[in-house]
KEKOL-807280 format. One record per residue (C-alpha): residue number from 1; x negated, y negated, z negated. Coordinates in Angstrom, 2 decimals. Layout:
BEGIN
REC;n;xx;yy;zz
REC;NUM;X;Y;Z
...
END
This chain:
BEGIN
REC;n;xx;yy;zz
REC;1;-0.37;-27.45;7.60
REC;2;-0.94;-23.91;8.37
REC;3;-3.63;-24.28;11.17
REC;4;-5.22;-26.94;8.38
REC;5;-7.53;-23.61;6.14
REC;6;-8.86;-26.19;3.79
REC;7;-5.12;-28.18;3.27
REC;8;-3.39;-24.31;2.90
REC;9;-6.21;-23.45;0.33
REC;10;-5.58;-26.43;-1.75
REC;11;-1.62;-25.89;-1.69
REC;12;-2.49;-22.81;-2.22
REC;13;-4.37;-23.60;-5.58
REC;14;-2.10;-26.39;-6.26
REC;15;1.12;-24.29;-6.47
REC;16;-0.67;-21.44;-8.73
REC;17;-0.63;-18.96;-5.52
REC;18;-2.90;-16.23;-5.14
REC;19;-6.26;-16.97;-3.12
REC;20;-9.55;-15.57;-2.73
REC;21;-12.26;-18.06;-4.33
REC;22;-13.43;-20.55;-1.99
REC;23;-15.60;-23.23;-0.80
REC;24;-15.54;-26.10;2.90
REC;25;-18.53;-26.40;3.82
REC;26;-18.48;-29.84;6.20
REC;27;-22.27;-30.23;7.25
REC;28;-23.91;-26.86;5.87
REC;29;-26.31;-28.99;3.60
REC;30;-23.62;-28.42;0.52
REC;31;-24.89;-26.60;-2.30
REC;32;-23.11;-22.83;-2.44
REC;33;-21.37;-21.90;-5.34
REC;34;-22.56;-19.67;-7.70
REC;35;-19.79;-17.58;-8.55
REC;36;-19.23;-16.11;-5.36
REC;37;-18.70;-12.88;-5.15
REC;38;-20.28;-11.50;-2.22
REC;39;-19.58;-10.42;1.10
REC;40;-17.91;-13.71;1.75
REC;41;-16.27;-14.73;5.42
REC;42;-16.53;-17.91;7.07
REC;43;-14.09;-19.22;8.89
REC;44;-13.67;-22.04;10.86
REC;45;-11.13;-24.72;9.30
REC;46;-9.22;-26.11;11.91
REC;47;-8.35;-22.80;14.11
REC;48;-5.59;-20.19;14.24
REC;49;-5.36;-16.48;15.50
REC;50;-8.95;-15.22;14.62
REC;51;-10.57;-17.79;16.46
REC;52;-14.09;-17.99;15.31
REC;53;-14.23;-14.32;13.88
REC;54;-16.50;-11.51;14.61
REC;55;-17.97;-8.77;12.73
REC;56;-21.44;-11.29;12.02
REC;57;-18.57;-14.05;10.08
REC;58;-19.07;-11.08;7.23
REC;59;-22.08;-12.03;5.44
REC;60;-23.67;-10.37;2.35
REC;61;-25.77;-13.12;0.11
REC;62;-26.63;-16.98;0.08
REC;63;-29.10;-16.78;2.21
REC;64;-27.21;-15.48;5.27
REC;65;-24.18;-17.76;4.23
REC;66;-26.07;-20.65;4.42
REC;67;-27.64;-19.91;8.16
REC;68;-24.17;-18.63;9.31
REC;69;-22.29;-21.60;8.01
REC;70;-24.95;-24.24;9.77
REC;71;-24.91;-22.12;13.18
REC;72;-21.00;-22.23;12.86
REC;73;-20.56;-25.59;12.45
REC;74;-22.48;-26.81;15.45
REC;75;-20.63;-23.89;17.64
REC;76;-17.46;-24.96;16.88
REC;77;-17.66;-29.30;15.59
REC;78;-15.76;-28.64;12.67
REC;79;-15.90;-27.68;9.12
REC;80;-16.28;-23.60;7.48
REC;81;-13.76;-22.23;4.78
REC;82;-16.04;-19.52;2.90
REC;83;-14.17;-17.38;1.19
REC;84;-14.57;-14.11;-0.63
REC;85;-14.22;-11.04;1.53
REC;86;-11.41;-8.65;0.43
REC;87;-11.92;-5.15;1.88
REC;88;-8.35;-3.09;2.11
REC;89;-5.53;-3.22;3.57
REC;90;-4.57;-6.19;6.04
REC;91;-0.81;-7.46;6.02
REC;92;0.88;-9.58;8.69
REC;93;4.15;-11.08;6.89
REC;94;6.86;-12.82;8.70
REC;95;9.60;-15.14;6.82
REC;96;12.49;-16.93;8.01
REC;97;14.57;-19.51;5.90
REC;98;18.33;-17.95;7.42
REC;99;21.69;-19.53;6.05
REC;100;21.70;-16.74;3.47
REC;101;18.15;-17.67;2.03
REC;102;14.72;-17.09;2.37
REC;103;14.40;-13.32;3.80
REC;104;10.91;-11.73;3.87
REC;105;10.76;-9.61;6.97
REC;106;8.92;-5.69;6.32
REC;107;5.19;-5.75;5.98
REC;108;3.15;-5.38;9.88
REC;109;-0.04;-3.22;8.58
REC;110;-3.15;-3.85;10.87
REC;111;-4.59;-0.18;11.28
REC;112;-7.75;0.80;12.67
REC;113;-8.64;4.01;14.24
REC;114;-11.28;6.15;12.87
REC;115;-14.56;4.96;14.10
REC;116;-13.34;1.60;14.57
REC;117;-16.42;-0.56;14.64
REC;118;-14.67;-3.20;12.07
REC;119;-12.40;-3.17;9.56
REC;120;-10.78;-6.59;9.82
REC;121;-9.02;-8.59;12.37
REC;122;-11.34;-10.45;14.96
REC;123;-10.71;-11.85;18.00
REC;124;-11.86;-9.72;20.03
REC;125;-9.21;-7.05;18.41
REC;126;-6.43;-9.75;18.48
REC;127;-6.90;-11.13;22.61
REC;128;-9.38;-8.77;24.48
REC;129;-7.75;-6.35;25.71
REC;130;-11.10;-4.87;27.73
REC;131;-13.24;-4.49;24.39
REC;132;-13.24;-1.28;22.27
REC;133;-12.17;-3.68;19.06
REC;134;-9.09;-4.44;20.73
REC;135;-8.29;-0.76;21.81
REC;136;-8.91;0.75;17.74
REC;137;-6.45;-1.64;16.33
REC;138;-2.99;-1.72;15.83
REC;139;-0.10;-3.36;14.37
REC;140;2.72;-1.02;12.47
REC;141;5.50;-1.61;10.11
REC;142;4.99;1.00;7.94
REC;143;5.99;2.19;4.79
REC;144;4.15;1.49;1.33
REC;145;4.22;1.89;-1.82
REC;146;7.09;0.08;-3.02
REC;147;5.38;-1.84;-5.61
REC;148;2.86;-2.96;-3.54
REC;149;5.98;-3.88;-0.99
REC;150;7.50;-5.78;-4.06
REC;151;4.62;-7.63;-4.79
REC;152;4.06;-8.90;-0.72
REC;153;7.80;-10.08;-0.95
REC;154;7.30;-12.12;-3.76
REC;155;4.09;-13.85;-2.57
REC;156;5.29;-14.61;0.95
REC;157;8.69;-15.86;-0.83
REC;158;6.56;-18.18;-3.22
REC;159;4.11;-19.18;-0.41
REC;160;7.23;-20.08;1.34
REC;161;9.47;-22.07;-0.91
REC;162;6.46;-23.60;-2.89
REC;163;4.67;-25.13;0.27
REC;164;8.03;-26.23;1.12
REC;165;7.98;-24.27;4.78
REC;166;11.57;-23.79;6.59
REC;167;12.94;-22.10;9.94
END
């Protein structure tokens, strides 16, 4: 389920659970919707660990969504998730289901130095360990604001109990 975007998107909706708007996008010839706020990211359905994303998966208007989308789904022979770009902070948030309950593990901030030449997670900052992406970004635990803290816990709990995960 969670290497499935377009299955985890649905859940997603289905259980009431916060997600960026959306569209799949299966041969690029689908019409784009209308309310999307852009930038909007495209990502490809079926993979895991930023595979697929670079600075270009970013794009600013319909016109470059629809060229991006078709390019993407010839590179990689499966569908696009387009979804509305957030721009702030990026969370990594681990849970484990423990005889005691559901515990939501602190908050792993993805930081990037200043001059950075992205602001989100690719794969080239994730696995290449050669390329100046890579070397500007880091992982940290962190402290926040506690509301902001609050409200992480309570998603990942949600996302966790309504999608039915365990372990």
């Amino acid at each position: 389920l969670t290497s499935d975007k377009v299955r985890m998107k649905e859940a997603f909706v289905k259980h009431g659970l916060p997600t960026a708007k959306w569209q799949v996008f299966v041969t690029g010839t689908e019409a784009i919707r209308t309310d999307f706020i852009y930038p909007v990211i495209v990502k490809p359905a079926l993979e895991h660990c930023s595979v697929g994303l670079t600075g270009d998966a970013v794009v600013k208007n319909a016109i470059e969504l629809a060229f991006f989308v078709k390019k993407q789904i010839t590179l990689f022979a499966q569908p696009m998730v387009v979804e509305e770009f957030i721009n702030g902070a990026e969370f990594q948030v681990t849970v484990l289901d423990t005889e005691h309950g559901v515990n939501v593990l602190p908050p792993a901030e993805i930081l990037f130095d200043v001059g950075s030449p992205q602001t989100m997670l690719t794969y080239k900052s994730r696995w290449e360990e050669d390329t100046v992406e890579y070397k500007t970004s880091h992982v940290r635990v962190n402290p926040i604001a506690p509301s902001l803290s609050a409200t992480i816990d309570r998603v990942a709990r949600d996302a966790f109990t309504k999608l039915g995960f365990a372990d």
